[in-house]
C-alpha positions in Angstrom: 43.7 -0.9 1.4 40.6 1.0 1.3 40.1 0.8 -2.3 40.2 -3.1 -2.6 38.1 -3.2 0.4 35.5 -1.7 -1.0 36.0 -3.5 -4.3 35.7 -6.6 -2.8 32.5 -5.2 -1.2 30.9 -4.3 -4.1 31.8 -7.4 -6.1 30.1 -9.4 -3.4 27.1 -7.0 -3.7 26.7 -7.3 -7.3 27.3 -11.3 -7.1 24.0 -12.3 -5.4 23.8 -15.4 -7.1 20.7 -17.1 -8.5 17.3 -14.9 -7.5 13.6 -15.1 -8.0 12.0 -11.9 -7.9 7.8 -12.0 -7.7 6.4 -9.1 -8.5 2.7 -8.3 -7.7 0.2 -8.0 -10.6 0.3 -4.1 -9.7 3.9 -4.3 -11.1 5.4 -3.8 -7.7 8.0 -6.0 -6.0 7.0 -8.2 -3.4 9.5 -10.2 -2.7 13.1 -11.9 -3.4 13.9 -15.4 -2.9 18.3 -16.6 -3.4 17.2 -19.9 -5.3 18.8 -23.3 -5.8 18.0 -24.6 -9.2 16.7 -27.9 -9.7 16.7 -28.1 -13.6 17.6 -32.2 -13.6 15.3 -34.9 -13.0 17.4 -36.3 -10.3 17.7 -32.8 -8.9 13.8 -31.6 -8.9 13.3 -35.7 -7.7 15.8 -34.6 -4.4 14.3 -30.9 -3.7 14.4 -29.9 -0.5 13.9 -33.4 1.2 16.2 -33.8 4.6 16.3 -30.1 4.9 16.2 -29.2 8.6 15.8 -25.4 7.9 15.5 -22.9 5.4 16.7 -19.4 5.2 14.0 -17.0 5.3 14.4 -15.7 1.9 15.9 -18.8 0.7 14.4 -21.2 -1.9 14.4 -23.9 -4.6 13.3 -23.0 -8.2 12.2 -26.1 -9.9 12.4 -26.1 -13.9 10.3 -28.1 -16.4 11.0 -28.4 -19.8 7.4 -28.4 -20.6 4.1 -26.5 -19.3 1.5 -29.2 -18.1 -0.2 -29.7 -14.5 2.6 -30.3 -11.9 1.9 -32.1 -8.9 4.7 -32.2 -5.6 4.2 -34.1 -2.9 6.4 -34.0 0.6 8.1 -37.6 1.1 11.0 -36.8 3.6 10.7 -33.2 3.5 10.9 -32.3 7.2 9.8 -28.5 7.4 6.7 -27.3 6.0 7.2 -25.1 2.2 4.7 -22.9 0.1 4.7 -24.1 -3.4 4.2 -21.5 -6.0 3.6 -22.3 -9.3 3.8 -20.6 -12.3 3.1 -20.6 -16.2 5.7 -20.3 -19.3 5.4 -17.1 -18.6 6.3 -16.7 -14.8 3.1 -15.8 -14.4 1.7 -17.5 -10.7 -1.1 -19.7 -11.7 -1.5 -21.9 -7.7 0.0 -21.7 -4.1 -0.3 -24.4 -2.1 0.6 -22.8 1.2 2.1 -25.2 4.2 2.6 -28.1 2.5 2.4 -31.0 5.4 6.3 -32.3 5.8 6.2 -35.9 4.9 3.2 -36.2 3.2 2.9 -38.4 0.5 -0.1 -36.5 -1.3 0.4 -35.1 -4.0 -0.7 -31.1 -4.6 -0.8 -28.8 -7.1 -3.0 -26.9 -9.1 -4.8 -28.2 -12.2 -3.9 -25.4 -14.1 -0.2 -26.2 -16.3 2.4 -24.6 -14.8 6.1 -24.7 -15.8 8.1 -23.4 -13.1 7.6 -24.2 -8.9 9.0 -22.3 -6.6 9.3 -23.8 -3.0 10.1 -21.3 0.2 9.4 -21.8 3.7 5.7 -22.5 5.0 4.4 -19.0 5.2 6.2 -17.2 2.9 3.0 -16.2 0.2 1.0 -15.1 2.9 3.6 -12.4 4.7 4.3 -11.4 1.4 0.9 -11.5 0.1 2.1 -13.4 -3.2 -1.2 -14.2 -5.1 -2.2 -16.1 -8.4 -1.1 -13.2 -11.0 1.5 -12.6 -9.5 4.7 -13.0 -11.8 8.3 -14.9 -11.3 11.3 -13.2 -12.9 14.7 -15.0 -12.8 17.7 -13.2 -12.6 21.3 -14.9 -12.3 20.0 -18.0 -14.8 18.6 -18.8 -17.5 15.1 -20.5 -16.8 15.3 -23.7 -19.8 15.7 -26.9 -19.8 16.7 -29.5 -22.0 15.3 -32.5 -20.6 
């Protein structure tokens, strides 16, 4: 009983699930995010809107099939989110940090970015994420077809 116990343990371990990992331009870890994918339009149109909460290492990876400047905005999303962005190459290009909930402006930085990560308002400033910082996915595969 012991042995599938523990089995069972360390398949849960090992099954984390979909994860963001930003490391610091340094090369050391910063943080971890468990991510929802929004890889669809529908999906990255939905996000996080109607979201009473968010777990603190929780997020929402948002995939483009192209680099060019990405602008979010925060129509019915009710708790305040960073939003980091990153090139082609994972690499953290803007943060916008406590993004007003249902604001209707968009932001973003100028600079093309590929990939937007979304956590809770907060987040890249307790974990001192900065532009060069770099995304790397692990449990997915970070293309899209449309």
């Amino acid at each position: 009983m012991v042995a599938l116990t523990m089995a069972g343990f360390l398949f849960i371990a090992c099954d984390r699930g979909p994860q963001v990992e930003i490391i610091s331009p340094d090369g050391a870890e910063k943080a971890r995010v468990s991510v929802e994918i929004a890889r669809t339009p529908a999906r990255r149109e939905l996000g996080l809107m109607y979201r009473d909460s968010l777990g603190e290492n929780s997020g929402m990876i948002f995939l483009f099939p192209d680099q060019k400047p990405l602008k979010f905005w925060m129509r019915n999303t009710r708790i305040p989110l960073d939003m980091i962005f990153a090139d082609h190459n994972g690499r953290v290009v803007g943060i916008v940090e406590n993004a007003e909930p249902y604001s209707e402006a968009p932001v973003g930085p100028d600079t093309p970015s590929q990939f937007v990560l979304e956590v809770n308002g907060g987040f890249a400033a307790r974990h001192s994420i900065t532009p060069g910082s770099r995304l790397d996915f692990s449990g997915f595969s970070p293309q899209t077809s449309n």
